[in-house]
C-alpha positions as CSV (number, residue, x, y, z in Angstrom):
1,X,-9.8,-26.2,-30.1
2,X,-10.6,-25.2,-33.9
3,X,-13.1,-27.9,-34.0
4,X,-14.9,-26.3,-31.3
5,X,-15.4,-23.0,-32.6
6,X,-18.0,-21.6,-34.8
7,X,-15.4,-19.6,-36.8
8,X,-11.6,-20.7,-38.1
9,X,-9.7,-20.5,-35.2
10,X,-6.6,-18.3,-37.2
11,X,-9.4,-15.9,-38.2
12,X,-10.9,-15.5,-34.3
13,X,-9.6,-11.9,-33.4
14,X,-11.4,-10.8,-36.5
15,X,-14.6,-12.1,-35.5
16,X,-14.3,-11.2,-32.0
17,X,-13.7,-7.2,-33.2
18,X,-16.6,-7.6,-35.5
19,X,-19.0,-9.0,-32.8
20,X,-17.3,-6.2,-30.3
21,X,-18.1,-3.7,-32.6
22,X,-21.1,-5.0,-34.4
23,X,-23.3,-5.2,-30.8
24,X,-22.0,-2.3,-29.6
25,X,-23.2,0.0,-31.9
26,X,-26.4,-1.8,-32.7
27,X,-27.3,-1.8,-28.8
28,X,-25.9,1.8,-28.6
29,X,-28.2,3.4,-31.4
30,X,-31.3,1.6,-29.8
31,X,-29.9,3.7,-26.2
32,X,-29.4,6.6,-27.9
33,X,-32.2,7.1,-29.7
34,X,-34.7,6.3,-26.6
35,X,-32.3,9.6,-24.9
36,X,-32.9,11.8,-28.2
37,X,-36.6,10.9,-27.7
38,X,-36.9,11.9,-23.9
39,X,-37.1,8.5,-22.4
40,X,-34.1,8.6,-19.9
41,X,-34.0,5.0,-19.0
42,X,-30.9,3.9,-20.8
43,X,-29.3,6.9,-19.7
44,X,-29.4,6.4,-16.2
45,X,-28.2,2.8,-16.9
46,X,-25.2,3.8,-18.3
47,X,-25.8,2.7,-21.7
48,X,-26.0,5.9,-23.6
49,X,-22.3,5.1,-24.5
50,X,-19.9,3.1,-27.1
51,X,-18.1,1.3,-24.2
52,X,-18.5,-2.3,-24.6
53,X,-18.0,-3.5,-21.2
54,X,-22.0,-1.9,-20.7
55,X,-23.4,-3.9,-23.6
56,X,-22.4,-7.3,-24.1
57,X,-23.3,-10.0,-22.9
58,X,-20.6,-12.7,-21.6
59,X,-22.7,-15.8,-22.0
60,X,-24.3,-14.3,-25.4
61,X,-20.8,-13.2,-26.8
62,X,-19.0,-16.8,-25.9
63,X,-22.1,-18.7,-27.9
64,X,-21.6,-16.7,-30.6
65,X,-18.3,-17.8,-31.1
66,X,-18.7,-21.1,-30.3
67,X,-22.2,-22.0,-31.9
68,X,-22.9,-18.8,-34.2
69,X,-26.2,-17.7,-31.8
70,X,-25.9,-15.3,-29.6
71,X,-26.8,-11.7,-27.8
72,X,-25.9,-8.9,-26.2
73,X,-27.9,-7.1,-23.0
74,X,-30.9,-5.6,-24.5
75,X,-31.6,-2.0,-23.6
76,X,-34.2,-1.0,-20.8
77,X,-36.8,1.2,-23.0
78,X,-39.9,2.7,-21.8
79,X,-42.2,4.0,-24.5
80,X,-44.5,6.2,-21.9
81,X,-41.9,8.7,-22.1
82,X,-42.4,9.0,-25.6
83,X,-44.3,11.7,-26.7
84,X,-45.6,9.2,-29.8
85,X,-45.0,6.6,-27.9
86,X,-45.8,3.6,-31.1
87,X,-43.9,5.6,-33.5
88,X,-40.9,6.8,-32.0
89,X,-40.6,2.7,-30.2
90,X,-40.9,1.4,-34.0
91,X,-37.5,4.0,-34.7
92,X,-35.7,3.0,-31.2
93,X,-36.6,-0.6,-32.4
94,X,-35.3,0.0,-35.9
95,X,-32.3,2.3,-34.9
96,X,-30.2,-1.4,-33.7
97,X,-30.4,-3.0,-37.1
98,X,-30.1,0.1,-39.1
99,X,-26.8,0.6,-37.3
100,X,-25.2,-2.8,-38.2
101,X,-26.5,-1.7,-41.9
102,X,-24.7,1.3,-41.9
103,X,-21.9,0.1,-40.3
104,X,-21.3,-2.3,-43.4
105,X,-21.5,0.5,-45.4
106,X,-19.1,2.3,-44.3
107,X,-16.9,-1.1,-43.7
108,X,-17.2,-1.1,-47.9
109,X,-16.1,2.8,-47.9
110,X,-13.2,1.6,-46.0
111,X,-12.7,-1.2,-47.9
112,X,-12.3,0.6,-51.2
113,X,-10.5,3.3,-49.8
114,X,-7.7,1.1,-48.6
115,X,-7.4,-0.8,-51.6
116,X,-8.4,1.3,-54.6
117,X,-6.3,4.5,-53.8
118,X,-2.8,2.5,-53.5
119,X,-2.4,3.3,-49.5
120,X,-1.8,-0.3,-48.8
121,X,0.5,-0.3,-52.3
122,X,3.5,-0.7,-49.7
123,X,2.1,-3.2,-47.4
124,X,2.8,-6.7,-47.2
125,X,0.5,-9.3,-48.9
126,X,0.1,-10.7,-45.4
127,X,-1.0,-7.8,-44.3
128,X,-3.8,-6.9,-47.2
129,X,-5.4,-10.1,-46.9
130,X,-5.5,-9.7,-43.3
131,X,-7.7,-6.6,-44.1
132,X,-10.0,-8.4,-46.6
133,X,-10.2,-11.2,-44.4
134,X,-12.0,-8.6,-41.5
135,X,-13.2,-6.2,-43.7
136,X,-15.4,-8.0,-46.5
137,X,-15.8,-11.8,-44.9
138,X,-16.8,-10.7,-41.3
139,X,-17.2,-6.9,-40.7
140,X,-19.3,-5.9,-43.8
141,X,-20.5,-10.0,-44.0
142,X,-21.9,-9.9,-40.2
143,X,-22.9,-6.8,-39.9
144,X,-25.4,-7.0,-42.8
145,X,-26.5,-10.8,-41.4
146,X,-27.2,-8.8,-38.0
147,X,-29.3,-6.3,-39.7
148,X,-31.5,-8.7,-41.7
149,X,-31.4,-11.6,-38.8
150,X,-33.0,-8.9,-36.5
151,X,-35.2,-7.8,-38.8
152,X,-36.7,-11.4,-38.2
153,X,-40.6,-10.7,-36.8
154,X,-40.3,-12.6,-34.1
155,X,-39.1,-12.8,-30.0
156,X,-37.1,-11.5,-29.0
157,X,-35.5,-10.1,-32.0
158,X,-36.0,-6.3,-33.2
159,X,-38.5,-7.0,-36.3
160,X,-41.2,-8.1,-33.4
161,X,-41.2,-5.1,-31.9
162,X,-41.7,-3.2,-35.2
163,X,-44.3,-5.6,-36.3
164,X,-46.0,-5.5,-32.7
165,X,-46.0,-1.7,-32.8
166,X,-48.0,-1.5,-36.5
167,X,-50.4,-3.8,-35.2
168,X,-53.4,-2.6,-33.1
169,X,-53.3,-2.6,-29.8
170,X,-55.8,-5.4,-28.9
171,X,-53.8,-8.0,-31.4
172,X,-50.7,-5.8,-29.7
173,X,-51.8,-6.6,-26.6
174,X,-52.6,-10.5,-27.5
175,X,-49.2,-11.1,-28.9
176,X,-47.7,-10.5,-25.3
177,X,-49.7,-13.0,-23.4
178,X,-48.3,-15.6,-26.0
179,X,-44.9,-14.3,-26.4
180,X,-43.4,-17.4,-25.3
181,X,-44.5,-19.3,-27.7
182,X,-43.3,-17.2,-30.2
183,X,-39.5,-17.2,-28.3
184,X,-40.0,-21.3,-28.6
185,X,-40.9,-20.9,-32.4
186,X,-37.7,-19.0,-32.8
187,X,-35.6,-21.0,-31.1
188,X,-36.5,-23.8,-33.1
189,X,-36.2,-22.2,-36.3
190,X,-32.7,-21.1,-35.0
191,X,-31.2,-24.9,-33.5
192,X,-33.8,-27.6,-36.1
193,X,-31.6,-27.7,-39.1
194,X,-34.6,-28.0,-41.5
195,X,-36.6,-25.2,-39.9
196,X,-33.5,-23.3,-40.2
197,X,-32.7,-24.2,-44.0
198,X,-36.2,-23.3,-45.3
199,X,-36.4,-20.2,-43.0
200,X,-33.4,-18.1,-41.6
201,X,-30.7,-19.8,-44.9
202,X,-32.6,-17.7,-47.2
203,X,-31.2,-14.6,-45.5
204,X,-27.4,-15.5,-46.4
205,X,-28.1,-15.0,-50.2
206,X,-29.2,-11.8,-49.0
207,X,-26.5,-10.9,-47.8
208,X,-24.5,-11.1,-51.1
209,X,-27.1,-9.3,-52.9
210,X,-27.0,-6.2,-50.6
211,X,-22.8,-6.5,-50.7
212,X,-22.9,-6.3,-54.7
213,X,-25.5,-3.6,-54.6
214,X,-23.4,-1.9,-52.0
215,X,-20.5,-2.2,-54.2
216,X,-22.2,-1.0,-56.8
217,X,-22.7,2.3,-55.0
218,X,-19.1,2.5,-53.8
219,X,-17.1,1.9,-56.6
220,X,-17.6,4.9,-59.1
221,X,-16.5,6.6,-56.2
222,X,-13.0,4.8,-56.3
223,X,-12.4,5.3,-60.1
C-alpha cells in the first residue's frame, strides 16, 4: 500500500489534515471574499463556510494522495455583481492563495510557540516529533507549495485569473477561446517529467526560501 501512495504511508493522517485544512480555507477565502464584495453566488451555494464536506473534491483529494495532483471544487463567482468588477475578481482570485500563505504563517507561530516556550517540555519525544513532522514538513511545507503552485499563470489555476484580469479585454477575451490549450499546456508541464523539472521544480526551492525568511520573522519573537 506505501508504494502506492504519494506520501509515507506512517505520515498519511498528517497529510490528509493538511490537505483538509489547506483547501478548505483556500476555497473558503475565494467564497468569502466574492460575499464581502456583493456577489451572492457562493453564498447561496453553501460555500460561504469552513465545512469541508462543501469544498473538496473526492476525486481531487484521493489523487492528491496518491499522485501529488489534485483539487478541490472551485467556487461559482460572478464578477457582474462586482461593483469593480476586474479589480475586486483579481482579489477573490488572489484571496485562495493568500490564505494557504497565511496559513503557513501562522503554522510557524505555532510552531515556535510549542517548542520555544517549554509547553511541550513534558511531552513525550514521540509526541514532539509527531508535531514537527505536521507542522514544518507538511502544514507550513504544503501550504506555502499551494500558494506559489496557484500562483502558476495558467488554467485553471488562480494566477490565470489574475493575469487574465490585468490584461485588456480584447487579449482577455482571446485567452478564453483558447483556454484549452492552455489547460493541455499545464497538464503537461504538471505529468512530463522534464517539462516539470525545468518549470514547476523551481518552486520547491522557494519554498525553503520563504520558510527561512518566515523564520526569520518569527523567531525574535520566541527569544
Amino acid at each position: 500500500m506505501e508504494s502506492l501512495l504519494w506520501f509515507p504511508f506512517n505520515e498519511f493522517p498528517f497529510v490528509v489534515l493538511t490537505f483538509v485544512i489547506a483547501f478548505t480555507v483556500h476555497e473558503f477565502a475565494h467564497a468569502y471574499s466574492a460575499y464581502k464584495f456583493g456577489d451572492m453566488t457562493a453564498y447561496n451555494a453553501g460555500r460561504v463556510t469552513l465545512n469541508p464536506r462543501v469544498h473538496l473534491d473526492v476525486l481531487g483529494t484521493i489523487l492528491i494522495l496518491l499522485a501529488g495532483f489534485g483539487w478541490a471544487k472551485p467556487v461559482p463567482v460572478n464578477p457582474n455583481r462586482f461593483k469593480r468588477p476586474r479589480l475586486m475578481s483579481i482579489i477573490v482570485t488572489a484571496a485562495g492563495p493568500i490564505s494557504n500563505l497565511v496559513m503557513a504563517f501562522i503554522g510557524l507561530i505555532v510552531f515556535h510557540l510549542l517548542f520555544s516556550t517549554g509547553i511541550l517540555d513534558s511531552s513525550s519525544i514521540g509526541v514532539q516529533k509527531a508535531l514537527y513532522i505536521f507542522l514544518i514538513k507538511y502544514f507550513v511545507w504544503i501550504n506555502i507549495l499551494l500558494f506559489l503552485f496557484n500562483l502558476i499563470p495558467l488554467p485553471p489555476l488562480d494566477g490565470y485569473r489574475i493575469i487574465s484580469n490585468l490584461l485588456p479585454l480584447r487579449v482577455q477575451m482571446k485567452l478564453e477561446q483558447n483556454l484549452h490549450w492552455g489547460m493541455i499546456f499545464f497538464l503537461l508541464l504538471v505529468f512530463i517529467p522534464p517539462l516539470h523539472d525545468i518549470t514547476i521544480g523551481p518552486l520547491f526551492g522557494l519554498i525553503d526560501d520563504i520558510m527561512l525568511a518566515f523564520n526569520d520573522i518569527i523567531q525574535p519573537w520566541f527569544l
